[in-house]
C-alpha positions as CSV (number, residue, x, y, z in Angstrom):
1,X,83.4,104.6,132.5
2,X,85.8,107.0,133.8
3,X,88.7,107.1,130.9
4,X,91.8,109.1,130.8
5,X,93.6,109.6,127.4
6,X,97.0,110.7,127.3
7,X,98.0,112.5,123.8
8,X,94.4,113.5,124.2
9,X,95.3,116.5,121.4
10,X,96.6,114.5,118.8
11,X,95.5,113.5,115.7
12,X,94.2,109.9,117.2
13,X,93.6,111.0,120.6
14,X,90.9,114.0,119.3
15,X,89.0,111.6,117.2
16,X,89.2,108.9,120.5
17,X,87.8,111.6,122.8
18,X,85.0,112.4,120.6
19,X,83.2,109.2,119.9
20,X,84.1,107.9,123.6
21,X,82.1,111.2,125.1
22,X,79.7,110.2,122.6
23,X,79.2,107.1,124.1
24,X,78.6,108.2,127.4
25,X,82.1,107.9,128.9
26,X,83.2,110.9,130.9
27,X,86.6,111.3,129.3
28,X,89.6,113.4,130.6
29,X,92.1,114.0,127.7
30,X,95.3,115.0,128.6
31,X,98.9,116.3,126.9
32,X,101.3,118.4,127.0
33,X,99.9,122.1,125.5
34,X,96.6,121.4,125.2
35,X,93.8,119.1,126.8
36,X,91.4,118.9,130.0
37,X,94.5,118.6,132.1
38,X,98.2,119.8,130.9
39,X,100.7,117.1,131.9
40,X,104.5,116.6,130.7
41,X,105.1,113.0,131.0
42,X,109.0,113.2,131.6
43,X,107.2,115.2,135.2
44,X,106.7,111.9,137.2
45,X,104.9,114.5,139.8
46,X,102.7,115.7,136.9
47,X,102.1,112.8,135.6
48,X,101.1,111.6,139.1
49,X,98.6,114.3,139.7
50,X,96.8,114.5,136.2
51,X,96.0,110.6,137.2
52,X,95.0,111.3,140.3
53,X,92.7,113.8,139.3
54,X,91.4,112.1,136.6
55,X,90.5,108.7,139.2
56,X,90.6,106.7,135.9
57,X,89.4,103.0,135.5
58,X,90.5,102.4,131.8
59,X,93.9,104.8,130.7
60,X,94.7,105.1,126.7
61,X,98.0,105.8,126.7
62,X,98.6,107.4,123.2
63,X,101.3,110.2,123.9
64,X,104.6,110.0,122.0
65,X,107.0,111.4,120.8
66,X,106.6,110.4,117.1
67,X,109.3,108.7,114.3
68,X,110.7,111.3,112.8
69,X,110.6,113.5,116.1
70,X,112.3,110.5,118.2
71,X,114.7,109.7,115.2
72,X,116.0,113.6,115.8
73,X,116.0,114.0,119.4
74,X,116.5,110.2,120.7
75,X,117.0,111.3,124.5
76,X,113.4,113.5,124.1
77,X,112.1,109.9,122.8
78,X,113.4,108.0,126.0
79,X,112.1,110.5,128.2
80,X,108.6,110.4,126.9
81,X,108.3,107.4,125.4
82,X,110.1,105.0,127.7
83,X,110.3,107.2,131.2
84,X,107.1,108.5,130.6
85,X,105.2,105.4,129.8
86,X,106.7,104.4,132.6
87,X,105.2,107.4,135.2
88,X,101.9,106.3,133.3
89,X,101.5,103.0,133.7
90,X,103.0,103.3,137.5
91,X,100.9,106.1,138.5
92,X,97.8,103.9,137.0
93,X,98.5,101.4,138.8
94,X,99.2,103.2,142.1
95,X,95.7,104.8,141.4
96,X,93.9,101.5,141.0
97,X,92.9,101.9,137.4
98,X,91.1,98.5,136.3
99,X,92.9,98.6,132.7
100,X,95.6,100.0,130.8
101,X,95.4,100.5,126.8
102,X,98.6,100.6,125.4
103,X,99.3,102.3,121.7
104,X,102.2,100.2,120.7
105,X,103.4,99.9,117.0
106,X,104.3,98.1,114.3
107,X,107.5,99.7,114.7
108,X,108.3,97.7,118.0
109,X,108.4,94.8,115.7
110,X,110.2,96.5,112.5
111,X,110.4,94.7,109.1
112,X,109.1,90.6,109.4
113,X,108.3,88.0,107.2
114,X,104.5,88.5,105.3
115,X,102.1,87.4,107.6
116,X,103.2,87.2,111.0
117,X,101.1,87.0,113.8
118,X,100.8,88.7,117.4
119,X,103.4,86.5,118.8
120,X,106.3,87.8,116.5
121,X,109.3,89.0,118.2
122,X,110.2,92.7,118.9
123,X,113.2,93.8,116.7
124,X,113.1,97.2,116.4
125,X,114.5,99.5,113.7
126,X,114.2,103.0,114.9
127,X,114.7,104.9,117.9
128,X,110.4,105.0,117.8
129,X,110.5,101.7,118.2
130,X,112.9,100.8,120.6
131,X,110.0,103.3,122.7
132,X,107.3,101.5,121.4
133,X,109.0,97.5,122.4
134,X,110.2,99.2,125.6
135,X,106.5,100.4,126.8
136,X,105.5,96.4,125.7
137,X,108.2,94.5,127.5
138,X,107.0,96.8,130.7
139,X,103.8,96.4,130.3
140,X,104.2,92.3,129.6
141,X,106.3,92.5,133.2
142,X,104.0,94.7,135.5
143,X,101.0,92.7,134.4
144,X,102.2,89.9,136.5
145,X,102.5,91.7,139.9
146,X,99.7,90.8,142.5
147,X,96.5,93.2,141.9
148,X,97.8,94.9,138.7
149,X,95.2,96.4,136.2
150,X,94.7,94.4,133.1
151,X,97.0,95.6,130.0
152,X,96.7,95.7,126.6
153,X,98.9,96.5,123.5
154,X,98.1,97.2,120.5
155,X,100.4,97.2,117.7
156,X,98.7,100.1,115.4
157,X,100.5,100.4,112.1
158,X,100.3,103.7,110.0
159,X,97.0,105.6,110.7
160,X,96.0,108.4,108.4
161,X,92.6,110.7,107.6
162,X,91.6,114.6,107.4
163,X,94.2,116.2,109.7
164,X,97.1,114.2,110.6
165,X,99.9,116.5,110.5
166,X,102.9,115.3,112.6
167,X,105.0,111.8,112.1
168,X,105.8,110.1,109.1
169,X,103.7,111.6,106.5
170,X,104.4,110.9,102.7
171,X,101.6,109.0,102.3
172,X,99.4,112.0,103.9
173,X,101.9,114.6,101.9
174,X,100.5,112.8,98.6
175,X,96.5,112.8,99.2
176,X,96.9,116.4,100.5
177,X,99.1,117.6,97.7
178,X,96.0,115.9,94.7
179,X,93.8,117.3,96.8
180,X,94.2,121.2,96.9
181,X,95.2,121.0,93.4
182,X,99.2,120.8,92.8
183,X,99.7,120.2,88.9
184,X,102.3,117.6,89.8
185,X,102.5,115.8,92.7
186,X,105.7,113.8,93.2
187,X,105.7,110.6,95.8
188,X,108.0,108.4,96.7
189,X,108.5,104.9,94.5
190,X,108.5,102.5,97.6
191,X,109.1,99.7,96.6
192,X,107.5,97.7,99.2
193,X,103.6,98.1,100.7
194,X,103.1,99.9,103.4
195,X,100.1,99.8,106.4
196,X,96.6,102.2,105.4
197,X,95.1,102.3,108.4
198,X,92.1,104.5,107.9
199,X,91.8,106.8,111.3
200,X,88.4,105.4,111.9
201,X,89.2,102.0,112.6
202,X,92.1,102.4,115.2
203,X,89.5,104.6,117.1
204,X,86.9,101.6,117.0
205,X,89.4,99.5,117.8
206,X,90.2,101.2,120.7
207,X,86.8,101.4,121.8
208,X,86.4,98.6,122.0
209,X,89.4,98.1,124.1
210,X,88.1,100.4,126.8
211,X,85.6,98.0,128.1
212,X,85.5,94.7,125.9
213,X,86.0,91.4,128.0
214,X,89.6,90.2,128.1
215,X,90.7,86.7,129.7
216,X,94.6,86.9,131.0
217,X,96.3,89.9,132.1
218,X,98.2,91.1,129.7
219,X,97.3,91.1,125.6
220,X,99.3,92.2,122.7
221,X,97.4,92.2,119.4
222,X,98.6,93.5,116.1
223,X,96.1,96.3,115.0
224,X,96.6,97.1,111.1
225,X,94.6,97.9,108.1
226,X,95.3,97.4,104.5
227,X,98.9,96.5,103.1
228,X,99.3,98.5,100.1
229,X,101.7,99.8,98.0
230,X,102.3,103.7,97.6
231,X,101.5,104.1,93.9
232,X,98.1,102.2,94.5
233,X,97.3,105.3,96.3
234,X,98.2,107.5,93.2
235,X,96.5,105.4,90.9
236,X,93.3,106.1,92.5
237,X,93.6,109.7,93.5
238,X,94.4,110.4,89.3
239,X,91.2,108.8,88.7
240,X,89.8,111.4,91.1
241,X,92.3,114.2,90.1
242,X,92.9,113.2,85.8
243,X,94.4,116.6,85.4
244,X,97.4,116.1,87.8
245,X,100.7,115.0,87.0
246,X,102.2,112.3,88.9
247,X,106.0,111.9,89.2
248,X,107.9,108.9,91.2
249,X,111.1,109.3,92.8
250,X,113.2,106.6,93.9
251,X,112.9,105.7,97.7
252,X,113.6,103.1,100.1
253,X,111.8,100.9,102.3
254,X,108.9,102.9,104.1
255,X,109.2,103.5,107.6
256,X,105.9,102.1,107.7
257,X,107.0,98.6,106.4
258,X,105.9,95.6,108.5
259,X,104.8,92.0,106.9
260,X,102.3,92.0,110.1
261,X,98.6,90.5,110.2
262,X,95.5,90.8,112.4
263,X,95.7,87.7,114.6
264,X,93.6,87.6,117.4
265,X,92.4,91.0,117.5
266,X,88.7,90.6,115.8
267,X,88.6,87.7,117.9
268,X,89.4,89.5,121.2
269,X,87.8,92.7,120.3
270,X,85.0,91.5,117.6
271,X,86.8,94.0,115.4
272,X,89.7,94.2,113.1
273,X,90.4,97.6,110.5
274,X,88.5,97.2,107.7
275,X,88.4,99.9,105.4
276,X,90.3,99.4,101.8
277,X,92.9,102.1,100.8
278,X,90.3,103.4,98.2
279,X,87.5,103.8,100.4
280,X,89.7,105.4,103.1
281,X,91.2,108.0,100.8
282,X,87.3,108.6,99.5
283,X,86.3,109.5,102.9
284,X,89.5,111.7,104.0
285,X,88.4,113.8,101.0
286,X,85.0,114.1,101.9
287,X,83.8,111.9,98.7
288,X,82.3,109.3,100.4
289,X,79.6,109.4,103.8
């Protein structure tokens, strides 16, 4: 299929490119300094012409301005985030695109009792995720107008692996620092569990989302890995790194808090994230095939 990617240079959207080409899909990956085509989606006009050029029938719409970044610069975040998801989803459906794959977030929902489900309401905490419900709510509404393209959301939660290096990154900060050898590595003493979603699994998940049969037209589907606390990360990376000294500091709730479960998505998709926090770390470090 003909599949256009926006963030196409990030962290997720490198790794997405990669195994979709693989798979035979000719893939255009677009962003904003690097990529197939170069678009700035607060440019509705760009953002119009790098979909037309593209003719896409599936769009991943990745591209974001992240947490921290949005948290800083909140009119930035509404102008890519909201306005732009907007040009995106618009200029998709003006081009006659067949399906749209939203990368929502757990942040759309914000803290929430243990174990809710897809159908949780949207109570943001952040300026990110005021974005990320925004892009949602739009998607829920322009799903319903005659001849739309199917649309799908995915609520990922915090995705990391061998070279993330933007957003909210303490967890990331802490493999990295055990792994070029610091002799003390201090992390932060959350003291609640935070999402692991190993990078692998989001991108299966969102193959699968390119062409996997879907009944209605419009989906939302929380898409997390494993709930974990902080120092269980530690603990394993000592048993890996015995000679470095580990050093808590007191911190609140991470940004990457939700109480949120898989729901429907293995059921939609026929997969959910499944790799532990041990396994993921072993394979980010090269230790495991």
């Amino acid at each position: 299929m003909r599949v256009l990617i926006t963030g196409g240079a990030g962290f997720l959207g490198r790794a997405l490119a990669k195994r979709a080409r693989a798979a035979g899909h000719e893939v255009t990956a677009t962003d904003l300094k690097r990529g197939d085509v170069l678009c700035d989606l607060a440019d509705t006009a760009e953002v119009w012409a790098m979909v037309t050029k593209a003719a896409p029938e599936v769009v991943v719409h990745l591209a974001a301005i992240l947490t921290d970044a949005s948290q800083a610069n909140p009119v930035r975040a509404a102008q890519i985030n909201a306005a732009g998801t907007a040009a995106v989803f618009d200029s998709a459906m003006r081009a006659k695109a067949k399906r749209i794959v939203y990368a929502s977030s757990i942040a759309a929902v914000g803290p929430c009792a243990e174990g809710s489900g897809d159908d949780v309401a949207l109570n943001p905490g952040t300026v990110y995720g005021v974005t990320k419900a925004f892009g949602e709510q739009l998607a829920r509404i322009l799903s319903g107008l005659p001849d739309a393209p199917a649309f799908l959301a995915l609520r990922f939660g915090w995705i990391y692996g061998a070279g993330r290096d933007r957003g909210w990154r303490p967890g990331q900060e802490v493999i990295e620092r055990f792994a070029r050898g610091d002799v003390e590595v201090p992390y932060p003493d959350f003291k609640e569990a935070m999402d692991w979603t190993y990078v692998d699994d989001a991108v299966e998940v969102l193959m699968r989302a390119i062409d996997h049969p879907l009944s209605g037209a419009f989906n939302v589907f929380n898409a997390v890995g494993d709930r974990r606390m902080l120092a269980d990360a530690v603990a394993h990376l000592r048993r890996h790194f015995p000679e470095a000294r580990a050093k808590s500091y007191p911190a609140p709730a991470p940004a990457a808090d939700s109480g949120l479960r898989n729901d429907r998505l293995e059921a939609a998709l026929g997969y959910a994230p499944e790799t532990p926090l041990e396994e993921g770390i072993d394979r980010m470090l090269g230790l495991r095939r």
